[in-house]
N, CA and C atoms as an extended XYZ file, in Angstrom:
384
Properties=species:S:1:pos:R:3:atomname:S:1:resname:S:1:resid:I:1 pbc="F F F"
N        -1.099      -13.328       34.526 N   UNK     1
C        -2.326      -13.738       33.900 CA  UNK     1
C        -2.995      -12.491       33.301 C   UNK     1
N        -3.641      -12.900       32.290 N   UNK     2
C        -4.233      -11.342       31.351 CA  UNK     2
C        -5.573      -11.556       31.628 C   UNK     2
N        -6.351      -10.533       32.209 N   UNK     3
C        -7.920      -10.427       32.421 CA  UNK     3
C        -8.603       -9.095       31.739 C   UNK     3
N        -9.678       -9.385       31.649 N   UNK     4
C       -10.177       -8.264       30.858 CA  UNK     4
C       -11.062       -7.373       31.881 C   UNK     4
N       -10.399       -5.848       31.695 N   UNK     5
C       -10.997       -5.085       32.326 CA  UNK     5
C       -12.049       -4.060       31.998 C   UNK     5
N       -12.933       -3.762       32.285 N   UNK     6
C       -13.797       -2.987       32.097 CA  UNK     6
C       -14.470       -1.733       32.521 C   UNK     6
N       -14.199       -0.638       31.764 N   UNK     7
C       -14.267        1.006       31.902 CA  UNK     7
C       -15.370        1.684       31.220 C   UNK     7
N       -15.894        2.298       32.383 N   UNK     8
C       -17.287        3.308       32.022 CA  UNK     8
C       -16.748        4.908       31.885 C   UNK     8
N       -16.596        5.351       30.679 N   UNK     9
C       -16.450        6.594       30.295 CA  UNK     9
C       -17.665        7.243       30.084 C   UNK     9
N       -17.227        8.622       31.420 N   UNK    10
C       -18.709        9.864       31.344 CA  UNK    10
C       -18.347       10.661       30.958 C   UNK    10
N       -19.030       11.163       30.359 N   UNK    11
C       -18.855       12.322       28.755 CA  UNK    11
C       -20.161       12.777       28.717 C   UNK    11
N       -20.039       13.487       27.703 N   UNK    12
C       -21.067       14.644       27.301 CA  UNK    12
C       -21.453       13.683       26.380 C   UNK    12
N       -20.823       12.752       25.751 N   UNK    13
C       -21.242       11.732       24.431 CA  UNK    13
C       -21.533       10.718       24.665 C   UNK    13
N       -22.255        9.865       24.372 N   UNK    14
C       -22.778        8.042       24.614 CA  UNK    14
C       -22.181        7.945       25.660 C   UNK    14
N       -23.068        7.096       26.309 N   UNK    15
C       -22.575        6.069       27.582 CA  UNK    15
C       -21.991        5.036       26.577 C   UNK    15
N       -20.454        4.703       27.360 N   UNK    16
C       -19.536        4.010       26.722 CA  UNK    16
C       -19.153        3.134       27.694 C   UNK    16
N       -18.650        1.673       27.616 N   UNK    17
C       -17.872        0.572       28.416 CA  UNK    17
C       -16.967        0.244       27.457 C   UNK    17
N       -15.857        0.313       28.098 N   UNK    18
C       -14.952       -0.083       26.912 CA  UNK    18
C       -14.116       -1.237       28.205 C   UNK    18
N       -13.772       -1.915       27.162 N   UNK    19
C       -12.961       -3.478       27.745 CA  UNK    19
C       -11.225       -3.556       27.096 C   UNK    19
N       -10.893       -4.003       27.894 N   UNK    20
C        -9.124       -3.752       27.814 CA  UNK    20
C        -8.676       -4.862       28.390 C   UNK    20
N        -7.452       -5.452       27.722 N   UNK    21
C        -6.618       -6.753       28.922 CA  UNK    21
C        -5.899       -5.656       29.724 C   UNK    21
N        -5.624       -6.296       31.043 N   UNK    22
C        -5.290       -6.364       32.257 CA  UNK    22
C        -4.410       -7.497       32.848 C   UNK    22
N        -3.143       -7.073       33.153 N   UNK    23
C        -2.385       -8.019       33.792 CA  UNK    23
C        -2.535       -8.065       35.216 C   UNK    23
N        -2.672       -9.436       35.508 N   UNK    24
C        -2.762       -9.505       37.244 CA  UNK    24
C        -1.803      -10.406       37.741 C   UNK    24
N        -1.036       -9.833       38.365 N   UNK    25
C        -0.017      -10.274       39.196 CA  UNK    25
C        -0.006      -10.909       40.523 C   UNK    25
N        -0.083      -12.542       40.892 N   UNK    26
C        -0.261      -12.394       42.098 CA  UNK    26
C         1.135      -13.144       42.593 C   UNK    26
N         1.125      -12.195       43.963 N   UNK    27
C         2.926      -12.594       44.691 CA  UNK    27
C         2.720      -13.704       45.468 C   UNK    27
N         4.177      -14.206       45.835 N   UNK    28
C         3.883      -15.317       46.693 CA  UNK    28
C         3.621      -15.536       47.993 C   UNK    28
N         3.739      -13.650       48.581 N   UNK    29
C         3.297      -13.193       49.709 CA  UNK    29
C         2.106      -13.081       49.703 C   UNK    29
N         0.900      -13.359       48.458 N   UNK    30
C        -0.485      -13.240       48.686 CA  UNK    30
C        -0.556      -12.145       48.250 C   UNK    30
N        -0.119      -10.769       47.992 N   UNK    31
C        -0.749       -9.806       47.518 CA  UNK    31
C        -1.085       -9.762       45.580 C   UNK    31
N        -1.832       -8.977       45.632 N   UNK    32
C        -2.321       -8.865       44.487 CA  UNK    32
C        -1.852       -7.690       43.698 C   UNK    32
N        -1.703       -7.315       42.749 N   UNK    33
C        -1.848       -6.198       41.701 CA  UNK    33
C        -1.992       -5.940       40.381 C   UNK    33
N        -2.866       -5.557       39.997 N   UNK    34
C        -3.432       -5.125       37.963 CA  UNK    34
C        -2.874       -4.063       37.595 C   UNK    34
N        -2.724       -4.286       36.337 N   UNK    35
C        -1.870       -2.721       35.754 CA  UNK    35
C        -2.815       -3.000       34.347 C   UNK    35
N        -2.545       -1.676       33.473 N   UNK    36
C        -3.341       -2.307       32.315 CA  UNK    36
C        -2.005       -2.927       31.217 C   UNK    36
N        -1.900       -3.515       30.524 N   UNK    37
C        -0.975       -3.890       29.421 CA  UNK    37
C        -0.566       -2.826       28.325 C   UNK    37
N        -1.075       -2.115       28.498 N   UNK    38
C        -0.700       -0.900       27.294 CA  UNK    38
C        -0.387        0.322       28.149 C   UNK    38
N         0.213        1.432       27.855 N   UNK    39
C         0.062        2.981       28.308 CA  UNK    39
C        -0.981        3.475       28.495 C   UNK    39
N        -1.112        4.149       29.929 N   UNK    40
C        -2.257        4.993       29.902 CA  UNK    40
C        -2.322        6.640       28.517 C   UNK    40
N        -1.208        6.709       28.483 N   UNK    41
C        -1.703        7.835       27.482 CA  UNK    41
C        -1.599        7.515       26.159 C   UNK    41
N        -1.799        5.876       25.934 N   UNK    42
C        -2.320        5.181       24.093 CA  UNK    42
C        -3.897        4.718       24.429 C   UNK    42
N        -4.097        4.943       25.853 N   UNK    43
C        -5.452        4.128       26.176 CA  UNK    43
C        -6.210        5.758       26.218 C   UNK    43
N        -6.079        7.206       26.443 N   UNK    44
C        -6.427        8.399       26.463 CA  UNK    44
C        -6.615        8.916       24.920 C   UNK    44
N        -5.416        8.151       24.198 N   UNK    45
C        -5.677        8.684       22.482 CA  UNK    45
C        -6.816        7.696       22.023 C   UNK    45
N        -7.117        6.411       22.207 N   UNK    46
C        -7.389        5.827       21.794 CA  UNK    46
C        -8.910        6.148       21.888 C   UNK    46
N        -9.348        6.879       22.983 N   UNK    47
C       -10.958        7.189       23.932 CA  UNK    47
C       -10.634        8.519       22.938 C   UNK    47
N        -9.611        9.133       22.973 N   UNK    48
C        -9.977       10.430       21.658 CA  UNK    48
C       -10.332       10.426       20.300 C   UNK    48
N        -9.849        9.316       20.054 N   UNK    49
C       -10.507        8.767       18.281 CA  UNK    49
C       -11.942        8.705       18.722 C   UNK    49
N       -12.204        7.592       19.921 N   UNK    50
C       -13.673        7.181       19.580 CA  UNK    50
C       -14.545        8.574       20.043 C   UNK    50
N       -14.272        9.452       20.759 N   UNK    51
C       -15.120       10.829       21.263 CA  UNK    51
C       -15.104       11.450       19.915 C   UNK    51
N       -13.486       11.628       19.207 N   UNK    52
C       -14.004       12.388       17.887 CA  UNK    52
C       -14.887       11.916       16.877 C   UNK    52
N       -14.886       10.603       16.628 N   UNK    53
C       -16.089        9.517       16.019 CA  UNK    53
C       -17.304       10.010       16.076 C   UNK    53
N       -17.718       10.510       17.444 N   UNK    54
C       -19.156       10.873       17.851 CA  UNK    54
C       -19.554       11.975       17.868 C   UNK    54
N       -18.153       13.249       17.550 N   UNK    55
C       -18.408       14.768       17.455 CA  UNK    55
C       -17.957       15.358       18.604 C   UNK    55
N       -16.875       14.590       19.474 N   UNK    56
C       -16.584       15.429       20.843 CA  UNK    56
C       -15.097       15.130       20.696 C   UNK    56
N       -14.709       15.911       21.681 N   UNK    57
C       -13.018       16.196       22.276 CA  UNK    57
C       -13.108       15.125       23.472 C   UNK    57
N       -11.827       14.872       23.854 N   UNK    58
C       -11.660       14.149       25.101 CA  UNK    58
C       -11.882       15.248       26.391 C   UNK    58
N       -11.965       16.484       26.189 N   UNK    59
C       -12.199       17.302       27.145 CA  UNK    59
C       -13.779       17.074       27.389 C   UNK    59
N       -14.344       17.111       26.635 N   UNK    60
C       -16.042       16.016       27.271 CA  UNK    60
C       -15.953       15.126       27.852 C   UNK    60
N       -14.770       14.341       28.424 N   UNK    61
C       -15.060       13.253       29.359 CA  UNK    61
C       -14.693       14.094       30.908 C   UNK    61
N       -15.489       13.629       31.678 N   UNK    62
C       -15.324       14.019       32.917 CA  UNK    62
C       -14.912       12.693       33.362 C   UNK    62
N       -15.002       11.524       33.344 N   UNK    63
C       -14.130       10.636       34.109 CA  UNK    63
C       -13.650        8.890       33.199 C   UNK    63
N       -12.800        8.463       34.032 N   UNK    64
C       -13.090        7.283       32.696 CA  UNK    64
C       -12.749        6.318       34.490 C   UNK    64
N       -14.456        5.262       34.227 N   UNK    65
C       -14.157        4.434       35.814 CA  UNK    65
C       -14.122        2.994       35.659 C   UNK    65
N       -13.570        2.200       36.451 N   UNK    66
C       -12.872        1.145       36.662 CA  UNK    66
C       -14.252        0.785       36.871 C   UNK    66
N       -14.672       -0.686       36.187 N   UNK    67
C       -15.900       -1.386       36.729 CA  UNK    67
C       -15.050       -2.543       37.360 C   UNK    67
N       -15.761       -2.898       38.581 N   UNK    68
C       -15.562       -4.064       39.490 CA  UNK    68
C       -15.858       -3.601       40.887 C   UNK    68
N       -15.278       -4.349       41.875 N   UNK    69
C       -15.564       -4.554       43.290 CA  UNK    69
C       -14.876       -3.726       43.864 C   UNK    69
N       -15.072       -2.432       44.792 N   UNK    70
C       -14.862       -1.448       45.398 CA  UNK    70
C       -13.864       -1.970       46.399 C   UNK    70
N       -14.598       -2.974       47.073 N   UNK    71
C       -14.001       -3.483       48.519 CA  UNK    71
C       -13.687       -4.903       48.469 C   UNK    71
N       -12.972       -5.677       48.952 N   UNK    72
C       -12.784       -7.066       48.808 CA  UNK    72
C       -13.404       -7.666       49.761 C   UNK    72
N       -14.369       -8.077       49.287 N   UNK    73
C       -15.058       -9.041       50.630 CA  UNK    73
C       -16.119       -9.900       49.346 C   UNK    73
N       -16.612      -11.319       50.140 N   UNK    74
C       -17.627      -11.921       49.396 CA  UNK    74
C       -18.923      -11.748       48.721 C   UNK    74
N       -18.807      -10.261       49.567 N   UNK    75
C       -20.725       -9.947       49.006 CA  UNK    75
C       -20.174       -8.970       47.622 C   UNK    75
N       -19.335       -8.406       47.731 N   UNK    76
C       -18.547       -7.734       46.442 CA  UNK    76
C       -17.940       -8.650       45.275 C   UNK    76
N       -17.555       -9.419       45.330 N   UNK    77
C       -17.160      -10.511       44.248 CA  UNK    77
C       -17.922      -11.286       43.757 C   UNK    77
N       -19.033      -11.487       44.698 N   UNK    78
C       -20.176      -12.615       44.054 CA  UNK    78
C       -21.121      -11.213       43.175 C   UNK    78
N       -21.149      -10.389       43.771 N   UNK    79
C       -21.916       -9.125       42.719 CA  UNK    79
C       -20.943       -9.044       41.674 C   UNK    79
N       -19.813       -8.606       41.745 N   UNK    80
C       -18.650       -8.757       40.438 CA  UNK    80
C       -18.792       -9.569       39.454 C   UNK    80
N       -18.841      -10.726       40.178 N   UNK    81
C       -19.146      -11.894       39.122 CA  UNK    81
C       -19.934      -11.559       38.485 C   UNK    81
N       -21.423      -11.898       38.836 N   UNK    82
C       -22.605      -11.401       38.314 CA  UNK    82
C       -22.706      -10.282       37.272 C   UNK    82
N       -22.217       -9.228       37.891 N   UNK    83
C       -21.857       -7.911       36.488 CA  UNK    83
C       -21.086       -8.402       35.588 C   UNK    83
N       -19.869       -9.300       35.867 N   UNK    84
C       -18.626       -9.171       35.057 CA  UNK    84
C       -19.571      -10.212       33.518 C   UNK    84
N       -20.399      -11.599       34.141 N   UNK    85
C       -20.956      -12.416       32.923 CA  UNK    85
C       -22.055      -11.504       32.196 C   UNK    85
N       -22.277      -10.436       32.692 N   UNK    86
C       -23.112       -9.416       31.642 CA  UNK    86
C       -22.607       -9.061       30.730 C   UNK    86
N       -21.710       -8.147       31.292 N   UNK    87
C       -20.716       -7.378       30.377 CA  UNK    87
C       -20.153       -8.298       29.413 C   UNK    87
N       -19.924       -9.821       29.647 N   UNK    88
C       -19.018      -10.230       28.471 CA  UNK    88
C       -20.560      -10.977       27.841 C   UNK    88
N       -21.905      -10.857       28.278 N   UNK    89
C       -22.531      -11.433       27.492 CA  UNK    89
C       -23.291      -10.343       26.163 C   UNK    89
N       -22.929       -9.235       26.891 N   UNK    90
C       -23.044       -8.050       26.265 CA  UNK    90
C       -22.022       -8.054       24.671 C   UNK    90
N       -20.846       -7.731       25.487 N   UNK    91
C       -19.360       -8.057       24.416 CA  UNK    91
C       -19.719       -9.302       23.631 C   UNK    91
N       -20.225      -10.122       23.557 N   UNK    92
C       -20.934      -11.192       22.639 CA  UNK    92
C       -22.111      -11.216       21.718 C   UNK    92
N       -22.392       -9.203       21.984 N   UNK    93
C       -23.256       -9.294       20.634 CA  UNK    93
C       -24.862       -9.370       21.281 C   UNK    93
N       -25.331       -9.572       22.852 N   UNK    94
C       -26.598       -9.368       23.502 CA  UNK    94
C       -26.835       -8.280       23.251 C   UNK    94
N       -28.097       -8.012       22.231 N   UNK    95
C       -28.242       -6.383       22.362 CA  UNK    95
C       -29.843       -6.025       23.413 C   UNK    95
N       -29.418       -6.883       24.421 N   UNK    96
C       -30.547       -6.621       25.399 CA  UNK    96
C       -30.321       -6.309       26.820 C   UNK    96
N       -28.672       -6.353       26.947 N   UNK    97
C       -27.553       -6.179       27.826 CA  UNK    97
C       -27.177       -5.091       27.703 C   UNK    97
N       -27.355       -3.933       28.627 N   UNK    98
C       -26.639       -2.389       28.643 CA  UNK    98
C       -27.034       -2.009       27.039 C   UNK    98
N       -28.332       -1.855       26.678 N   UNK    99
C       -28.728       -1.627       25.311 CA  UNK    99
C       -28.195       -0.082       24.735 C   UNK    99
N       -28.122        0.956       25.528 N   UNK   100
C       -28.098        2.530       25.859 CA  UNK   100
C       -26.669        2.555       25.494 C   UNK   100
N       -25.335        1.450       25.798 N   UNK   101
C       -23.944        1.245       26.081 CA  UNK   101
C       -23.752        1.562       24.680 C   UNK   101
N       -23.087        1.888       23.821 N   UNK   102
C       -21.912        1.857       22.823 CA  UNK   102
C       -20.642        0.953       23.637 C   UNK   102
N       -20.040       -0.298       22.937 N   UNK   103
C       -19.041       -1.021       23.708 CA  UNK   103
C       -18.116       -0.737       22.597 C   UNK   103
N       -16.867       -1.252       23.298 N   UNK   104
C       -15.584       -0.830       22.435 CA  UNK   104
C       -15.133       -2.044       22.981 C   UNK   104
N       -14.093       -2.213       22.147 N   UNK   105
C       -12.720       -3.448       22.873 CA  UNK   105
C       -11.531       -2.942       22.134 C   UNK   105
N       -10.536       -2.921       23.199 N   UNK   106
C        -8.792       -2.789       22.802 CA  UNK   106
C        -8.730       -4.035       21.912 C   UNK   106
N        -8.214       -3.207       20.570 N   UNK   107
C        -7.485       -4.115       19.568 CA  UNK   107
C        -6.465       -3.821       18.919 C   UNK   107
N        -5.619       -3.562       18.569 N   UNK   108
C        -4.618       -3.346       18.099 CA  UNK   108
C        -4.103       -2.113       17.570 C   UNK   108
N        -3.823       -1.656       19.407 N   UNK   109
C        -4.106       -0.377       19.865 CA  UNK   109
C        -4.648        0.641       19.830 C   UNK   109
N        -6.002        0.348       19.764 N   UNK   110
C        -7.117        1.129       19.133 CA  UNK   110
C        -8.046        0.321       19.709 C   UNK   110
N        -9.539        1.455       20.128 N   UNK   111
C       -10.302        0.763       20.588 CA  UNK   111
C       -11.440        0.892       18.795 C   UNK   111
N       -12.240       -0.764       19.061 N   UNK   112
C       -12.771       -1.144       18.087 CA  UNK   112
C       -14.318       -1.364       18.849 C   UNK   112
N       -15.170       -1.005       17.614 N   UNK   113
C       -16.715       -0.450       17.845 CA  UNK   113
C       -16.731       -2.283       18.118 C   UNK   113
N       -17.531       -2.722       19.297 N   UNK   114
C       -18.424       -4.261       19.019 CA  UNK   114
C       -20.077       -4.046       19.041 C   UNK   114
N       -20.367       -3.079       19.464 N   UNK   115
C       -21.890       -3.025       19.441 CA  UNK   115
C       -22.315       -1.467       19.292 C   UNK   115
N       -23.032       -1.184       18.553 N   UNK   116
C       -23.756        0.309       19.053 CA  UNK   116
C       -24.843        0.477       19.974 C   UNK   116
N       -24.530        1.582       20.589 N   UNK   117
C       -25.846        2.095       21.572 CA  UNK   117
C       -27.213        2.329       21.036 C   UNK   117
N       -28.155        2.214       21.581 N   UNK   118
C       -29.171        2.430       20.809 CA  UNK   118
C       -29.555        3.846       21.659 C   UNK   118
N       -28.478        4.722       22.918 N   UNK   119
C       -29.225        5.731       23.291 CA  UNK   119
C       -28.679        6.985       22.165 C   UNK   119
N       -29.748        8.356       21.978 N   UNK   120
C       -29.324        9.475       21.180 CA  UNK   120
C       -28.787       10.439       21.517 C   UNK   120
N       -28.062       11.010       21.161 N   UNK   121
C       -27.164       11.321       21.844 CA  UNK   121
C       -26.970       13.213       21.221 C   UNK   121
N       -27.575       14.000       22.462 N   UNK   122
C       -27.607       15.728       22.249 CA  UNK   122
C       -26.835       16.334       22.298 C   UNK   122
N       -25.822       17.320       21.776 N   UNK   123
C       -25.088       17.931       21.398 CA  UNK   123
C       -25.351       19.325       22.758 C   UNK   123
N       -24.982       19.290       23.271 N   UNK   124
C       -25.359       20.385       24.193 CA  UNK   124
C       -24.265       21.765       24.333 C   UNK   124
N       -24.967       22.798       23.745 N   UNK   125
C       -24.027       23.987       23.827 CA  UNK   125
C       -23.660       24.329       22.511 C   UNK   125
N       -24.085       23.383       21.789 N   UNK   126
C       -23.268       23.831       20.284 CA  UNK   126
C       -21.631       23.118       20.006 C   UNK   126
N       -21.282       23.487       19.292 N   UNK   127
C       -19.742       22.821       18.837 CA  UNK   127
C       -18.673       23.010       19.663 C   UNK   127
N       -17.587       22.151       20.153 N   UNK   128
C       -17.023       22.765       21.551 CA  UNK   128
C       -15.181       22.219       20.555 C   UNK   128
């Protein structure tokens, strides 16, 4: 099954969420596992187009993080939920949802602008 996953990249540049399909695999032993559908290092070029877009290197990102539920239990999934209908009400063009966010979505292998941030964004240090 393909689900859409969702990643908060911290950088020196815009707060970014970018959304990606995700395959989830579940066995018939009950366990679970997600992988993303593409390469991690076409999903690393792809966060380097959009950093150079904005005037930065991918060496300005200090992390790129998995949004969802830390731990598996009910009080974590019913919060999941809750975040997860933001984020896609966001990805639908709410510009009152994560307003500060610049969003992206994987498209054809490339991530594609769906909304701009409305936060500004300082150049710190000069040209790197």
């Amino acid at each position: 099954m393909i689900i859409q996953q969702y990643l908060d990249v911290i950088s020196d540049g815009p707060l970014m969420i970018v959304r990606m399909p995700y395959v989830r695999l579940e066995r018939r032993d009950g366990t679970v596992s997600e992988r993303p559908s593409m390469r991690w290092r076409d999903v690393l070029k792809a966060i380097t187009v959009v950093m150079r877009s904005h005037g930065f290197k991918l060496k300005n990102v200090y992390a790129i993080e998995r949004k969802g539920p830390a731990a598996s239990s009910p009080k974590f999934e019913a919060e999941w939920e809750q975040e997860r209908g933001r984020l896609e009400v966001a990805f639908d063009g709410d510009p009152t949802i994560f307003p500060d966010f610049w969003l992206y979505e994987w498209k054809n292998g490339a991530f594609a602008l769906v909304r701009r941030g409305t936060q500004a964004v300082e150049r710190v240090g000069g040209p790197s």
